[in-house]
Structures are given as structure tokens and as C-alpha cells.
SERO-4910 file (N, C-alpha, C, O; in steps of 0.05 Angstrom, whole numbers):
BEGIN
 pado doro    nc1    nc2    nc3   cac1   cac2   cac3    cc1    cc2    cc3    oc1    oc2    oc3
  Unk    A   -180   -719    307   -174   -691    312   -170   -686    342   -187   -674    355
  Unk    A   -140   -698    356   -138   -695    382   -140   -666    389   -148   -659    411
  Unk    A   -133   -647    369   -130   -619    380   -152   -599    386   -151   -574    390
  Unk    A   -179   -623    385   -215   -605    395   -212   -620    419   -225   -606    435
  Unk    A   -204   -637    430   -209   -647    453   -188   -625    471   -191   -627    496
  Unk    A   -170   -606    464   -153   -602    486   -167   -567    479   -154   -548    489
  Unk    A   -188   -561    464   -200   -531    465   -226   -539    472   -239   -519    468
  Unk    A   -246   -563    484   -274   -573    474   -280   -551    496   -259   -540    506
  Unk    A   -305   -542    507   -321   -530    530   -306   -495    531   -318   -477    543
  Unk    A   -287   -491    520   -279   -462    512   -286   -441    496   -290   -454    475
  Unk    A   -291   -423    492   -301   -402    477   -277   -397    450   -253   -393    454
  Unk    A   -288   -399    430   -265   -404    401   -274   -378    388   -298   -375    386
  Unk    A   -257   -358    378   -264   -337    355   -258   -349    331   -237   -359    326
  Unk    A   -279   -348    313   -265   -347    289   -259   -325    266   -265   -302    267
  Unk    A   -250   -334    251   -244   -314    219   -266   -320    205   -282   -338    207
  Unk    A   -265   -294    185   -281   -292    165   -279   -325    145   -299   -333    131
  Unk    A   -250   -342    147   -254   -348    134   -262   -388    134   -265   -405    116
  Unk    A   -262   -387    168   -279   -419    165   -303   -407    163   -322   -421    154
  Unk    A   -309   -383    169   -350   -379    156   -350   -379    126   -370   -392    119
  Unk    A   -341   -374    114   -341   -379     88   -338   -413     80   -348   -420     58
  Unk    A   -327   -428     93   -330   -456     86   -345   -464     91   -356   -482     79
  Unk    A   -356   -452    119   -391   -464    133   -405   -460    117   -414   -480    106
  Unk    A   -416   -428    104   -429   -428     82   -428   -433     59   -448   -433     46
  Unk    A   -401   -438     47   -399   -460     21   -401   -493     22   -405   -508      3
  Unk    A   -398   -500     51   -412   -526     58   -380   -544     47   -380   -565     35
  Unk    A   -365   -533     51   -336   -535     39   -338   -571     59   -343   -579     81
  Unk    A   -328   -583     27   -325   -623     42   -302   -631     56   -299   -653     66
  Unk    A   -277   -602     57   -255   -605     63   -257   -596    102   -245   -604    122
  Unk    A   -271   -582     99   -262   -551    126   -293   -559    144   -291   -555    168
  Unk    A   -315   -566    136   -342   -559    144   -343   -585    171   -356   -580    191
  Unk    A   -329   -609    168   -328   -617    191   -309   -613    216   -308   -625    237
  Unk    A   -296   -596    210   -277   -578    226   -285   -562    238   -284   -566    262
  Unk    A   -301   -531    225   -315   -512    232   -335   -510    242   -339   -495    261
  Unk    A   -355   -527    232   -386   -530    237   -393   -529    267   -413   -517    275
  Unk    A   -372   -545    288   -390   -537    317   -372   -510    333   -369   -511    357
  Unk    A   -364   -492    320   -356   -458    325   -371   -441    317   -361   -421    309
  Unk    A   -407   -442    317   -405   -415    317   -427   -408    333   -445   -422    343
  Unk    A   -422   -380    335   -450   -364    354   -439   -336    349   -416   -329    343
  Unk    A   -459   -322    352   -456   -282    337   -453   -273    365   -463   -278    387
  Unk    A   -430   -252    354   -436   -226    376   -436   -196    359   -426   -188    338
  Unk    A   -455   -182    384   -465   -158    369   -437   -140    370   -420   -143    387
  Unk    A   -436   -122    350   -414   -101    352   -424    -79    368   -447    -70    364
  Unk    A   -405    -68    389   -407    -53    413   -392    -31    414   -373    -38    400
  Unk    A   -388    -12    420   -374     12    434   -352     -6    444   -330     -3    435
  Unk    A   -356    -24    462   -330    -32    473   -319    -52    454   -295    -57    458
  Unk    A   -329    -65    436   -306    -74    418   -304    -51    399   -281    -45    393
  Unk    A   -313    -44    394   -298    -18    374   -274    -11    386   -253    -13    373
  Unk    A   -274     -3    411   -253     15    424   -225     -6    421   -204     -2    410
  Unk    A   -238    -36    440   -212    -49    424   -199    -59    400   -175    -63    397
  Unk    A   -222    -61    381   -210    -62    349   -196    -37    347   -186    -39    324
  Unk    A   -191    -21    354   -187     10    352   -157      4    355   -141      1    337
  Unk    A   -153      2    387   -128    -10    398   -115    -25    381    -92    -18    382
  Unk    A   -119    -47    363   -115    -81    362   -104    -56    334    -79    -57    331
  Unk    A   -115    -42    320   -111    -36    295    -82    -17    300    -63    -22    284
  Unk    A    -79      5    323    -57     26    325    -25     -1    334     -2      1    326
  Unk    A    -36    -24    351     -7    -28    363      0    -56    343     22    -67    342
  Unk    A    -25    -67    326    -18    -99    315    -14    -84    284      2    -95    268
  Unk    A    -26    -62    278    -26    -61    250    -39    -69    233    -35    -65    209
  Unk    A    -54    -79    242    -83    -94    234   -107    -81    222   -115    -60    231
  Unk    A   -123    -95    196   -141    -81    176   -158    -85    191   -154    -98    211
  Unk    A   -181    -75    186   -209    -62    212   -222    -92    204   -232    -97    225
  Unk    A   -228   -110    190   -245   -123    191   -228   -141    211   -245   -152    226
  Unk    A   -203   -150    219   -186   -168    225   -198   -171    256   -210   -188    270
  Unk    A   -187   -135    257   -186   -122    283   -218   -122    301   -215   -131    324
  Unk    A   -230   -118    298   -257   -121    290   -264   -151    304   -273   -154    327
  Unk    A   -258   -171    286   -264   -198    298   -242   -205    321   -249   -216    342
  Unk    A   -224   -201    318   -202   -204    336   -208   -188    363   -198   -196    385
  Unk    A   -223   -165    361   -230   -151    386   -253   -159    405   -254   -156    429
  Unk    A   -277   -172    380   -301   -192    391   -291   -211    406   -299   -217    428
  Unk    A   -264   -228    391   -264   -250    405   -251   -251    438   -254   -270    452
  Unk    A   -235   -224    446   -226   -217    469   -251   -208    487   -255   -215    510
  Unk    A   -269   -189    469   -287   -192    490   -309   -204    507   -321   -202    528
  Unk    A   -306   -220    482   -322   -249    494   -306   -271    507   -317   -293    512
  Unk    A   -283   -268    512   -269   -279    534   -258   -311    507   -261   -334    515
  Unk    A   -251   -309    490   -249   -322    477   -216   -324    485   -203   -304    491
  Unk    A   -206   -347    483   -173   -359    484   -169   -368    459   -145   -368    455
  Unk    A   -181   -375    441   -166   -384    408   -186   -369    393   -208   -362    399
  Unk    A   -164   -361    356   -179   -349    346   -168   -364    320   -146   -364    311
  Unk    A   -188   -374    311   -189   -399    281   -186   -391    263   -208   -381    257
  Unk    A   -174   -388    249   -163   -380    219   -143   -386    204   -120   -388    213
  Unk    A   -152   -391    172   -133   -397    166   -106   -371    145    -91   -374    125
  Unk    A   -115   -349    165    -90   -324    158    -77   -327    169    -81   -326    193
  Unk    A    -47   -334    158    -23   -335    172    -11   -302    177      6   -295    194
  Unk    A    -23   -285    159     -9   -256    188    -30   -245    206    -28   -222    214
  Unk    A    -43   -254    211    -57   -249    237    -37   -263    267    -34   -287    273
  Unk    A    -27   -240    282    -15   -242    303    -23   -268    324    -45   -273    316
  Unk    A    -18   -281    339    -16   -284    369    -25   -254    384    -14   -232    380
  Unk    A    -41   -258    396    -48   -234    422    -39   -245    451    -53   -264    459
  Unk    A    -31   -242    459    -23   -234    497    -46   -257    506    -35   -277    516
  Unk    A    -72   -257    505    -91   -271    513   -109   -285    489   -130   -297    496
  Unk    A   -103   -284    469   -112   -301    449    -99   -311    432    -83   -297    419
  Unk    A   -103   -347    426    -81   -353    410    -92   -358    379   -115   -364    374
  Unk    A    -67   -352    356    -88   -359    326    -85   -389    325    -64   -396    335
  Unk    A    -99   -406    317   -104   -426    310   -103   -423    277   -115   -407    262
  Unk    A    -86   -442    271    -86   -441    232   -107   -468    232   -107   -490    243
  Unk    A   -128   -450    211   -142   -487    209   -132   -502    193   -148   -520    188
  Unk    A   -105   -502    178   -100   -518    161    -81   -541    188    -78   -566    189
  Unk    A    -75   -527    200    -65   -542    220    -76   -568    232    -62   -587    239
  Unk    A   -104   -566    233   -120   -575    249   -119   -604    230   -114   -626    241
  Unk    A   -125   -601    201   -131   -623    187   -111   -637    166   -113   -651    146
  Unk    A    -85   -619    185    -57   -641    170    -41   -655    197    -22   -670    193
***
């Protein structure tokens, strides 16, 4: 998996939906996912930018929501495997199906 060596020591957002493989322990995705995670609390200031992320991307509040955590935690990739979840200006999507074909 050359493509963790060129994100390793970086801050990674993910989607709802490699946590769902973490916690189904998925034999496909769980050695992929497993060293991404750590919580952040929901804030006034990510609200305000999920807020944003939802009027100019079009984006459903849970999307927007994690997508706004992961900017404000200074995050540069955001892991998922939803293909309409945008590219942002300062964050890139990562498809995880990508990762393990």
C-alpha cells in the first residue's frame, strides 16, 4: 500500500463509512482503516462550516458535518468510499476502494 507512505504523519478525515468496517471488523477494509482514527468534539465553529460546506457543495448535514471536522482539524485527506462527496479547495477525497485495487 505505497499510497500510506505518501499521507503517513498527516491528519486523515474519515467517512462514516471506513467506521463502519472498523466496527464490523470488515477482513476486506479493517487493515486499511484501522490506524485512522481519533474523535473530534462538534463545535460552533464546525457547525458554522458544515453550514457553509452544505449552502455552496450541496451537501447532506451528516456529510457536511464530517467534512467540516475534518477542515477544522487541519485535515488534507478525507477517506471514503462515497464517490459524490466533492474535492474541497484544501481537502482531498480519498476513495478507499482506491486504496486496495
Amino acid at each position: 500500500m505505497g499510497w500510506i507512505d505518501t499521507i503517513k504523519g498527516q491528519l486523515i478525515a474519515i467517512d462514516t463509512a471506513p467506521l463502519i468496517y472498523f466496527i464490523e471488523e470488515s477482513p476486506v477494509y479493517l487493515p486499511v482503516v484501522l490506524p485512522f482514527f481519533k474523535a473530534f468534539p462538534l463545535t460552533v465553529e464546525i457547525a458554522a462550516i458544515a453550514a457553509d460546506l452544505r449552502a455552496q457543495c450541496s451537501l447532506r448535514t451528516p456529510d457536511a458535518v464530517q467534512m467540516a471536522t475534518a477542515i477544522y482539524a487541519g485535515a488534507q485527506y478525507f477517506l471514503t468510499n462515497d464517490t459524490r462527496l466533492p474535492d474541497l479547495p484544501n481537502l482531498r477525497r480519498v476513495l478507499l476502494d482506491d486504496c486496495i485495487h
